[in-house]
N, C-alpha and C positions, 0 to 999 in steps of 0.2 A: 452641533458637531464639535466644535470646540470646547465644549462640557468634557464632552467626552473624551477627549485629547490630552486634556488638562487631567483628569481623574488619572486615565492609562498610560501616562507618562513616567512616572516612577516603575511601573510593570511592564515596560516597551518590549523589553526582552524576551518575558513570560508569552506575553501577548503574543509577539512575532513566531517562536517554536510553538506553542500552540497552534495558530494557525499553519504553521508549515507542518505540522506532525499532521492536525487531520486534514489536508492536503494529501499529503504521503497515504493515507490512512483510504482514503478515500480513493486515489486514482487505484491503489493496491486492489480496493474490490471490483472495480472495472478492467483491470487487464486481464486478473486470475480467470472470470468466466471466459473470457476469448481465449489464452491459451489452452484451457481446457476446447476447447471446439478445435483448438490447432493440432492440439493432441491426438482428438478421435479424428479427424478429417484426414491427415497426412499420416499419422502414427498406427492408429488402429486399421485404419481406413486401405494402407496399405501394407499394412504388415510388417512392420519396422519397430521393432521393440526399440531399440535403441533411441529412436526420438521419442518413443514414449516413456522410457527412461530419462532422458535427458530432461523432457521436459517436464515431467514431475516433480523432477528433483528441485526444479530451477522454482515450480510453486509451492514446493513443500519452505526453501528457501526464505520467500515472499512472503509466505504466511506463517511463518516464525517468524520473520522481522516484523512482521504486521504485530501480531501479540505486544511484542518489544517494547512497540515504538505507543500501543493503544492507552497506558496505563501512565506512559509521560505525560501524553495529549491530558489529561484529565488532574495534573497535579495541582 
């Protein structure tokens, strides 16, 4: 473990937003399926455009930051 430590020490930085991007990257694809179920359950479900506007918009959002943030993680 201290090998390793010692190699990734000069990269601490890269390292750390790396990890923190696919973090971000990854809870981002587990919210998006539940607000979609939030969306048809309350939205669809009972007939209220407006949260299903609302909350579209809030994943459409999500998943362009998602893109964003995908192509960092990978630098």
């Amino acid at each position: 473990m201290t090998k390793i430590v010692k190699f990734l020490k000069p990269y601490m930085g890269a390292t750390v937003a790396a990890l923190f991007f696919s973090l971000f990257n990854n809870l981002m694809q587990l919210i998006l399926p539940a607000m979609m179920a939030l969306m048809i359950n309350t939205g669809i479900g009972d007939g209220r455009m407006g949260t299903v506007q609302l909350i579209g918009g809030v994943m459409a959002v999500l998943s362009a930051q998602g893109r964003v943030v995908e192509p960092v993680r990978y630098r």
